[in-house]
N, C-alpha and C positions, 0 to 999 in steps of 0.2 A: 843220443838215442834214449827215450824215456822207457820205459820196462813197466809194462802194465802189468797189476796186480791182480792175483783172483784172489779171493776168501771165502771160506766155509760158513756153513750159514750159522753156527754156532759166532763167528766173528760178527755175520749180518744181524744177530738176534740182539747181542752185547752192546751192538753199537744203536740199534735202535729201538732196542727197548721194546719190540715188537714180538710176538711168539712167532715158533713154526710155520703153524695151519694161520696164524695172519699175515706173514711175509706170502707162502705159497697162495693163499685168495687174492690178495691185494695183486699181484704179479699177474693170476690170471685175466684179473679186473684192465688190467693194464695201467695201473696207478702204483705201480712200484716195478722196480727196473725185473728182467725177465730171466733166471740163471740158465748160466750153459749146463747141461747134463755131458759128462764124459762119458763116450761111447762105451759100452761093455760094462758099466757098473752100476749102482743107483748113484754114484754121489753125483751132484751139485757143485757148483762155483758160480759168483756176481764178482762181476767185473768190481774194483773198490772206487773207482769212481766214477762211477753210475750211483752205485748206492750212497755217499759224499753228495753226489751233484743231486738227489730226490733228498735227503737230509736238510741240506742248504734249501731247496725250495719249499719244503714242509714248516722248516722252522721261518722263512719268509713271511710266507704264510702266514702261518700263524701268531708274527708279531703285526703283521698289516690287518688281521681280524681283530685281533684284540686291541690295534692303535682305533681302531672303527667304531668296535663295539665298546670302548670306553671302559676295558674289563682290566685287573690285575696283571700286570706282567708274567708269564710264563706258562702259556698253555702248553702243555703236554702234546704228543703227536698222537698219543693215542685219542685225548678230549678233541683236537682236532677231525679225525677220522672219524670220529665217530657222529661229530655234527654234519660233517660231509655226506653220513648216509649208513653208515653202521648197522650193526643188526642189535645193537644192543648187546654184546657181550662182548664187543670191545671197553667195558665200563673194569673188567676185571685185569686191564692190562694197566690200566691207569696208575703215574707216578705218585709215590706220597710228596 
């Protein structure tokens, strides 16, 4: 029997390097997995692999852009998202 995992979105943040208010837009967007809300409180849970499985296909992604467009290795998910359509202040989330 496999035993699904939840995580907090502080675990969701860490792991993708994404903030709060851009995990919660992107989710509404439908372009990032959707948290369960626990009945009776505010907190949140994502499934961990949901968010694994949109990780794997971001970083796809964006090796199949960058094999394309003939660019350096290692595009960021956020320099992704943001060519995808961004409002421009996904530039502040960006890795050194």
């Amino acid at each position: 029997m496999t035993v699904e995992r939840w995580i907090r979105l502080a675990d969701v943040t860490a792991a993708t390097g994404l903030g709060k208010s851009t995990i919660y837009k992107l989710a509404q967007e439908r372009r990032f997995p959707k948290p369960f809300k626990i009945p009776g409180t505010s907190s949140a849970r994502w499934r961990e692999a949901e968010v694994e499985a949109w990780m794997a296909d971001v970083d796809g992604r964006a090796a199949a852009r960058t094999m394309d467009e003939q660019e350096a290795p290692g595009v960021q998910v956020a320099d992704m998202i943001a060519k995808e359509g961004g409002n421009g202040s996904m530039s502040r989330l960006r890795r050194r």
